[in-house]
C-alpha positions in Angstrom: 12.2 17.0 -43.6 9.5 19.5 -42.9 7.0 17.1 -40.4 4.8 20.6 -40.3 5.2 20.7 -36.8 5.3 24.6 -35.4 8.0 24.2 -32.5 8.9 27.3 -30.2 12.3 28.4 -28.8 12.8 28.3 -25.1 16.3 28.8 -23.4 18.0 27.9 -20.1 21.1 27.7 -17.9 22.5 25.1 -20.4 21.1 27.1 -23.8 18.5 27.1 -26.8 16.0 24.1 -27.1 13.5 24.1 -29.4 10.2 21.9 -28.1 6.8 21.4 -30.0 4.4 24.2 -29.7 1.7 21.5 -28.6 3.5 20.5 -25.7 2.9 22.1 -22.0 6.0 21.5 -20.5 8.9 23.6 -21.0 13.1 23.1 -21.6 13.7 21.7 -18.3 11.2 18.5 -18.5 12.7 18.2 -21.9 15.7 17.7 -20.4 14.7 15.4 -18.2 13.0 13.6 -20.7 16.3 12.7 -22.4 18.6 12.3 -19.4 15.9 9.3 -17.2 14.2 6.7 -18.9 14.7 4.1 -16.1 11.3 2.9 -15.1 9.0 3.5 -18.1 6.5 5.2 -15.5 6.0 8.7 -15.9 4.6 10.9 -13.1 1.1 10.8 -14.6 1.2 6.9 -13.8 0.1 8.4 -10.0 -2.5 11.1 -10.8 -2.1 11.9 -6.9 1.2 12.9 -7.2 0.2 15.6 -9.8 -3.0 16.3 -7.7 -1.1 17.4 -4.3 2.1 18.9 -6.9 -1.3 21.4 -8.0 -2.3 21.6 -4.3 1.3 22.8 -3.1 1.6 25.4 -6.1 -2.0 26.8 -5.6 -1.1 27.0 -1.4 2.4 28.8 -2.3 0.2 31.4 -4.8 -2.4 31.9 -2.3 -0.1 33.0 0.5 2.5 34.7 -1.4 -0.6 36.7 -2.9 -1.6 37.3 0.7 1.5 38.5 1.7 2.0 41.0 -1.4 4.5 38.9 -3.2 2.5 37.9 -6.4 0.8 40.6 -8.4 -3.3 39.8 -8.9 -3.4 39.2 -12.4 -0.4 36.3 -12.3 -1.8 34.8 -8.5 -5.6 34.0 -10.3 -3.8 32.3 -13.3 -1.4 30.3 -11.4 -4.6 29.6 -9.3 -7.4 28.7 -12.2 -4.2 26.4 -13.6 -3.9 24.4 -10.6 -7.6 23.9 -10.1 -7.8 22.9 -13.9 -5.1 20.5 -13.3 -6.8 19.2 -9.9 -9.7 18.2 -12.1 -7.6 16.2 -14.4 -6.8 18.9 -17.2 -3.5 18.2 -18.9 -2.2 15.2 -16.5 -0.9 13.3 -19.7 1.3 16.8 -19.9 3.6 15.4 -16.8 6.2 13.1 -18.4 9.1 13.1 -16.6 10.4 9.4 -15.4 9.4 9.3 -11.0 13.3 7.5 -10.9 15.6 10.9 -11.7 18.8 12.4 -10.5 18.3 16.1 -8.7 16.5 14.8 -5.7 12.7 15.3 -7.9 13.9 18.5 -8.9 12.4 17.6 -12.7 9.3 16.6 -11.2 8.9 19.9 -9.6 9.8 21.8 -12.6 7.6 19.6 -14.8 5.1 21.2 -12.7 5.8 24.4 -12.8 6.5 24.6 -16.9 2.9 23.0 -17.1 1.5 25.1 -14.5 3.1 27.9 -15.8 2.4 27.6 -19.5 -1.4 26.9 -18.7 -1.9 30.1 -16.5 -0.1 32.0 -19.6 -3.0 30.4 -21.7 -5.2 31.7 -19.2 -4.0 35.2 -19.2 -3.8 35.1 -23.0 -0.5 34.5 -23.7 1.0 31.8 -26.1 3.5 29.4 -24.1 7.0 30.1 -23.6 6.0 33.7 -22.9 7.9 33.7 -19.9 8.4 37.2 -19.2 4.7 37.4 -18.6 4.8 34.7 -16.1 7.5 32.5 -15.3 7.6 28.9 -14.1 10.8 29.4 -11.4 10.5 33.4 -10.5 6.7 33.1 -10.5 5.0 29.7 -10.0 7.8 27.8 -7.7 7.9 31.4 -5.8 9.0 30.8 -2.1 9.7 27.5 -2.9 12.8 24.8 -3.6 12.1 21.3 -5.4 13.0 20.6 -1.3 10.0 21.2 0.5 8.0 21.5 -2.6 8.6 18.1 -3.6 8.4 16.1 -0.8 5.2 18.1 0.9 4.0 17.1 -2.6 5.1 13.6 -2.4 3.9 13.1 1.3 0.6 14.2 0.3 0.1 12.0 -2.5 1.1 9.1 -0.2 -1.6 9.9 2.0 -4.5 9.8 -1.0 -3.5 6.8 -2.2 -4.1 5.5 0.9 -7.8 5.9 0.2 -8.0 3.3 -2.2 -5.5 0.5 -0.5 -7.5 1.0 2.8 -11.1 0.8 0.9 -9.9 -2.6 -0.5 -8.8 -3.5 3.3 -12.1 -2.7 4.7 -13.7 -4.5 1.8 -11.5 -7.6 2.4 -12.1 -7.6 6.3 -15.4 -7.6 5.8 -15.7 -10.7 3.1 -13.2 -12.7 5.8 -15.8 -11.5 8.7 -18.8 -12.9 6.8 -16.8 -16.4 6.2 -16.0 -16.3 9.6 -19.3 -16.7 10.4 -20.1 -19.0 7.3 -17.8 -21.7 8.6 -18.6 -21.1 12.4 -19.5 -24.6 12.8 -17.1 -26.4 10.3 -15.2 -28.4 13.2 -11.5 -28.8 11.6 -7.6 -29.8 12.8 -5.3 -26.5 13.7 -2.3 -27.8 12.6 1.4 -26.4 14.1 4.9 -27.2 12.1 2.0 -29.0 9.0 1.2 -31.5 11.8 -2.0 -32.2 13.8 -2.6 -29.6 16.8 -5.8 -29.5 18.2 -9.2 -28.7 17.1 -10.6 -25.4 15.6 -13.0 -24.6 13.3 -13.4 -23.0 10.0 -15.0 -20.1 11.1 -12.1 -19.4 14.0 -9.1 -19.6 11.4 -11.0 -17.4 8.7 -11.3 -15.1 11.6 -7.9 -14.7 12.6 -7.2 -13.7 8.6 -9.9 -10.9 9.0 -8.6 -9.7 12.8 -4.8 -9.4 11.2 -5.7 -7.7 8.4 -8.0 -5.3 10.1 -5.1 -4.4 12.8 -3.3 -2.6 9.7 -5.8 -0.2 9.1 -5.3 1.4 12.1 -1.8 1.6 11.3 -1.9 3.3 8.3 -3.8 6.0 9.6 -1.1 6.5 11.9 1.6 7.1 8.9 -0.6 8.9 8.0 -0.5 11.3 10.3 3.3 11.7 10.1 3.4 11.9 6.6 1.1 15.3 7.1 4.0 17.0 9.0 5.4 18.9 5.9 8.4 21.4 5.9 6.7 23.7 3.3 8.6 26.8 3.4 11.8 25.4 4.5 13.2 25.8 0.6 16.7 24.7 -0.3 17.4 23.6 3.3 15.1 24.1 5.9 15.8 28.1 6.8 13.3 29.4 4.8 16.0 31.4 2.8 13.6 33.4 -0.2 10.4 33.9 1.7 8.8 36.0 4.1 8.6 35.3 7.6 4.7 34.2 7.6 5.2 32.4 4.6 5.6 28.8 5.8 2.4 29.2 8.2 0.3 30.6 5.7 0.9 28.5 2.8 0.3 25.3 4.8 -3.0 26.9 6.4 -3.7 27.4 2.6 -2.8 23.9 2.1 -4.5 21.8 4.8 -7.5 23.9 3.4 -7.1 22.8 -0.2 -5.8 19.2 0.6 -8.9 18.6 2.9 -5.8 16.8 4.9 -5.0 17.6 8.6 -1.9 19.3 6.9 0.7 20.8 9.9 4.1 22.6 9.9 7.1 20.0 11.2 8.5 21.1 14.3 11.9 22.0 12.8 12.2 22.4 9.3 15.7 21.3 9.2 15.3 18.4 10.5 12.0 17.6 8.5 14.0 18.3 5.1 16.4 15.4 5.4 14.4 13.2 7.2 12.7 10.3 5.5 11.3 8.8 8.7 7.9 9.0 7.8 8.1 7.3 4.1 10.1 4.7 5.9 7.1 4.1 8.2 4.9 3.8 5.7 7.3 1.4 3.5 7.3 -0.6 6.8 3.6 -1.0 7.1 3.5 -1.8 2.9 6.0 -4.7 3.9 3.9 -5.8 7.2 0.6 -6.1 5.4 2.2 -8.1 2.2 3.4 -10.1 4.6 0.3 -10.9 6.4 -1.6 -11.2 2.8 1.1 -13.5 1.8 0.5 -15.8 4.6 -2.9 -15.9 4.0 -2.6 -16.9 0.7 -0.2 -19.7 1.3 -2.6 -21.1 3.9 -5.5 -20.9 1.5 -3.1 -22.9 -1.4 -2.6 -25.4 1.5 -6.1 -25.3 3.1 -7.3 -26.2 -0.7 -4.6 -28.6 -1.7 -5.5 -31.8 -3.4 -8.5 -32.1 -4.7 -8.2 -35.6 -3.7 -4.7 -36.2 -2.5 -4.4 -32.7 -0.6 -5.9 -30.8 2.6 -9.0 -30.6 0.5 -10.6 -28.5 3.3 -11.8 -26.0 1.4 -12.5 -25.4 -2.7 -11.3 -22.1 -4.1 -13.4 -20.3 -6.9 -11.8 -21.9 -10.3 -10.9 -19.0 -12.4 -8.7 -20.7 -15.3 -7.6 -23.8 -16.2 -4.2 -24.8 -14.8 -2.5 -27.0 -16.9 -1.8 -27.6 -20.3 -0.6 -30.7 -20.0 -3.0 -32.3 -17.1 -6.6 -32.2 -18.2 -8.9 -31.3 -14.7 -6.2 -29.5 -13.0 -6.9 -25.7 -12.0 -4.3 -23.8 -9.7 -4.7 -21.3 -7.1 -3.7 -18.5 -9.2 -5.4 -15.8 -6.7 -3.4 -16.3 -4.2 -0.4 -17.2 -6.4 -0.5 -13.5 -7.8 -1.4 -12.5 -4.4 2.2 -13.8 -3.2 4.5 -12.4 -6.1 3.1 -8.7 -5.5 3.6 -9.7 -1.7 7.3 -10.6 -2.9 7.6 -7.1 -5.1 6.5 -4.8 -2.0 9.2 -6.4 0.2 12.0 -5.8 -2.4 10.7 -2.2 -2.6 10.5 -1.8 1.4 14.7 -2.7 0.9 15.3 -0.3 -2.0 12.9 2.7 0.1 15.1 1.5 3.7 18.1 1.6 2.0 17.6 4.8 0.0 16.7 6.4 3.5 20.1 5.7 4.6 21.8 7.1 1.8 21.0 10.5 2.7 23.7 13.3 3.0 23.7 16.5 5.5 20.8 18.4 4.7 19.5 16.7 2.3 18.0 13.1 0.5 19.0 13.3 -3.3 17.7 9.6 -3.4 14.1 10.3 -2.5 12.3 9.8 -5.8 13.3 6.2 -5.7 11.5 6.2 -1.8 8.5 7.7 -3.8 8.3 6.3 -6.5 8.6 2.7 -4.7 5.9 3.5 -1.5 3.5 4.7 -4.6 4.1 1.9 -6.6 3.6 -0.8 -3.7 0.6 1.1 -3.0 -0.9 0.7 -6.3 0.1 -2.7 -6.2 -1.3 -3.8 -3.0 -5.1 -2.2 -3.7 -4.9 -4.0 -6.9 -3.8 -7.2 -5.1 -6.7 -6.8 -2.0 -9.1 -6.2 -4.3 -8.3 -9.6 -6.7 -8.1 -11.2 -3.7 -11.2 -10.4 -2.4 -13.5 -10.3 -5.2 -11.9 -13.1 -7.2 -10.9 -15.9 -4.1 -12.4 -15.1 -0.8 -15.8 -14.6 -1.4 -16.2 -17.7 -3.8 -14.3 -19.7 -1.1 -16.3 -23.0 0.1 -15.8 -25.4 2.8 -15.8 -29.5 2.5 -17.6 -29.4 6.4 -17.8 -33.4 6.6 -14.2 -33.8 5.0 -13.2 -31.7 7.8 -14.7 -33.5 10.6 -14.0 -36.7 9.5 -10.1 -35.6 9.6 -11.1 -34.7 13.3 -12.2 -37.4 14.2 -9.1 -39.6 13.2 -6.8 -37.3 13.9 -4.7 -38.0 17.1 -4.1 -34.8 18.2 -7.6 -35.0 20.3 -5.7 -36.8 22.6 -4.6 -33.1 23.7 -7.3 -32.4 25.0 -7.7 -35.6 27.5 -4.2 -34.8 29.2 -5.4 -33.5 32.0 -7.7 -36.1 32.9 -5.9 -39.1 31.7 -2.2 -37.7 32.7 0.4 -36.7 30.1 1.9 -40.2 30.1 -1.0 -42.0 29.2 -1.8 -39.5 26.4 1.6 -40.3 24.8 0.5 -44.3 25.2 -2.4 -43.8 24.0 -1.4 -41.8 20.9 1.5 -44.0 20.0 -0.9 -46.8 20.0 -3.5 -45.1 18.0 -0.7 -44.3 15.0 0.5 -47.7 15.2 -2.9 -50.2 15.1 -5.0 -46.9 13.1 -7.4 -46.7 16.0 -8.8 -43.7 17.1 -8.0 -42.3 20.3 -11.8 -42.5 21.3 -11.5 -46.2 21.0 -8.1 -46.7 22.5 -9.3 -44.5 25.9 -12.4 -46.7 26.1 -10.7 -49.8 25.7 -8.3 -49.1 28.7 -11.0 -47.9 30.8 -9.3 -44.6 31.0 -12.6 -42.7 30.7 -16.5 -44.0 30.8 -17.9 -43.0 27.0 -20.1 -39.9 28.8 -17.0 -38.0 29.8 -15.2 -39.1 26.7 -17.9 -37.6 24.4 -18.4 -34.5 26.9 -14.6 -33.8 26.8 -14.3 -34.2 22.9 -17.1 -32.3 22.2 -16.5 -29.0 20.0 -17.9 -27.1 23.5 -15.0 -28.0 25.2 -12.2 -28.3 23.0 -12.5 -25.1 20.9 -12.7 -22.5 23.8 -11.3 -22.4 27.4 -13.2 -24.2 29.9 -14.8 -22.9 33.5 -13.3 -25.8 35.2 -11.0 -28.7 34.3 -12.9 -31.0 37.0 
């Protein structure tokens, strides 16, 4: 059947293909297109990834033109197609699956058909015209899929970073300002789900913001391992292909494009089979879903109920949470909040465990490392900013609920011990659970402590910080 689709003819190690004359890739990515369809998510999923895959071919052109490798007329094309691809041209061109066999070698060769194909355009040539300019002998020049790749890869890492630590700055901030919301909300810690000692509001929505906050930090540091790159180390690490200046030139080139603090690895070798960095940053994925999971199952608790719950604080409704029980509405924030929390930790296995699976001189598992770390890190931005905007900033507090519970609670007695002896405090608090008295009225019955010490010694002054003397 004659669709009237034009096709063109374009050959390779393997043979003839023919491919539709409106697509920008090449035989290779076709290839590819047939052999992986794990995930679903093609590379243009992460538009960051095709950004810094643009950055390292423009670099590579720029210092093989410097050095006398790339003829004028093929370095500006190759050039004009990266920028065009940089800002956003033809991203829905890069198709192949992140999860492949060949250690991302179809990723890099998705970008150089593209890249290629496009500078032909530019030069005013149809696509396919190889012998003009040619994806492998012109556009992955001085290169291997193994530093290409993962300089690419480790790049893109670092941008998306942007966006995940925008949404962390944003959430610290909204848990900074309730902070100082519930500064006088006068509450029960709690330690194993039982009573502790007093706290308020303010201290424990605090505490969220100060452990979030630490991983900032953090990140940045990744960050800085993840911009040690061993661009020009091609198949291996030796450099074999390129000229001696290459490696140093292209990454000056690079650093300069990326606007990254972009630097050579101290021994390329090495840095080709090494996934230490991505496991790092895997690692501090896994830390902060941890920390936002916790967070979120202390806000489900903090607002269990309404009635027969915690009830110390009312979480913005956003849907109705039955359809069986009329008035009921669910955390489903911080429920979401925990399942992505759930999904990063998996992914931190599968990244830790392709890590290990490297061989000699090189990691044939790392697309699954990248595709996982960017994944997670779309994820968790997605998941900060939801929380934030949808759950923390909505967040109220039942103040007199919470002081009441104080103020029955037995675990005040903690903070009479060392005037009343440990002993005593046990009494006392074995009486109070027994005859429901409160351990004010239990100390004052004894005659364990006038009613002006009591009240000086259970106020909010002295039992929620340390104190200059215990006399």
């Amino acid at each position: 059947m004659n669709t009237g689709m034009t096709t063109r003819l374009e050959h390779d190690l393997l043979g003839d293909e023919s491919l539709p004359n409106s697509a920008w890739y090449g035989i290779q990515t076709l290839r590819a297109l047939r052999n992986f369809n794990i995930t679903g998510v093609p590379i243009h999923h992460f538009p960051d990834l095709i950004n810094t895959l643009a950055m390292v071919k423009e670099a590579a052109a720029e210092a093989n033109f410097e050095l006398g490798e790339l003829p004028p007329a093929k370095y500006k094309a190759i050039k004009q197609a990266c920028q065009r691809i940089r800002e956003g041209e033809l991203h829905d061109q890069f198709v192949v699956d992140l999860i492949q066999g060949g250690a991302g070698t179809s990723t890099n060769m998705n970008a150089n058909e593209v890249i290629a194909n496009l500078a032909l355009s530019i030069m005013g040539y149809e696509k396919g015209q190889y012998q003009y300019l040619h994806p492998n002998n012109d556009v992955n020049r001085s290169q291997s899929t193994n530093d290409a790749y993962p300089t690419a890869a480790r790049l893109s890492i670092v941008l998306s970073t942007r966006a995940l630590l925008h949404s962390l700055r944003s959430i610290h901030k909204s848990l900074e300002a309730k902070a100082e919301e519930f500064a006088d909300v006068l509450k029960m810690g709690r330690t194993q789900l039982q009573d502790a000692v007093p706290m308020t509001l303010g201290q424990e929505f605090k505490a969220f913001s100060v452990t979030l906050g630490e991983d900032i930090q953090r990140i940045g540091e990744v960050c800085n391992l993840l911009c040690e790159v061993n661009l020009g180390g091609t198949a291996i690490g030796t450099g074999l292909n390129t000229h001696k200046d290459y490696s140093r030139i292209a990454i000056e080139h690079l650093a300069r494009i990326s606007e990254l603090p972009v630097v050579p690895a101290s021994n390329l070798v090495e840095a080709t089979s090494d996934m230490g960095a991505f496991v790092s940053m895997s690692s501090i994925q896994k830390r902060l879903a941890i920390k936002l999971s916790k967070i979120c199952n202390d806000l489900r608790l903090l607002s269990s109920g309404p009635r027969a719950g915690f009830n110390e604080i009312n979480l913005p409704a956003m849907q109705p949470g039955s359809s069986i029980m009329p008035g009921k509405v669910n955390p489903v924030i911080p429920e979401a909040v925990n399942q992505t929390a759930f999904q990063v930790m998996g992914s931190d296995l599968t990244v830790s465990m392709a890590a290990e699976a490297g061989q000699l001189q090189l990691n044939a598992m790392e697309p699954v490392i990248v595709y996982n770390i960017l994944n997670s890190m779309k994820m968790l931005t997605s998941a900060i900013y939801m929380l934030d905007h949808r759950c923390i900033r909505g967040i109220t507090a039942n103040k007199e609920h919470c002081q009441q519970q104080v103020k029955d609670s037995i675990g005040m007695i903690t903070a009479l011990v060392p005037y009343i002896g440990y002993d005593n405090a046990s009494r006392i608090a074995r009486n109070a659970l027994l005859t429901r008295s409160t351990v004010g009225e239990l100390i004052l019955k004894e005659n364990l402590l006038d009613e002006a010490t009591l009240n000086r010694l259970l106020s909010p002054s002295a039992m929620l910080h340390p104190m200059d003397s215990l006399v």
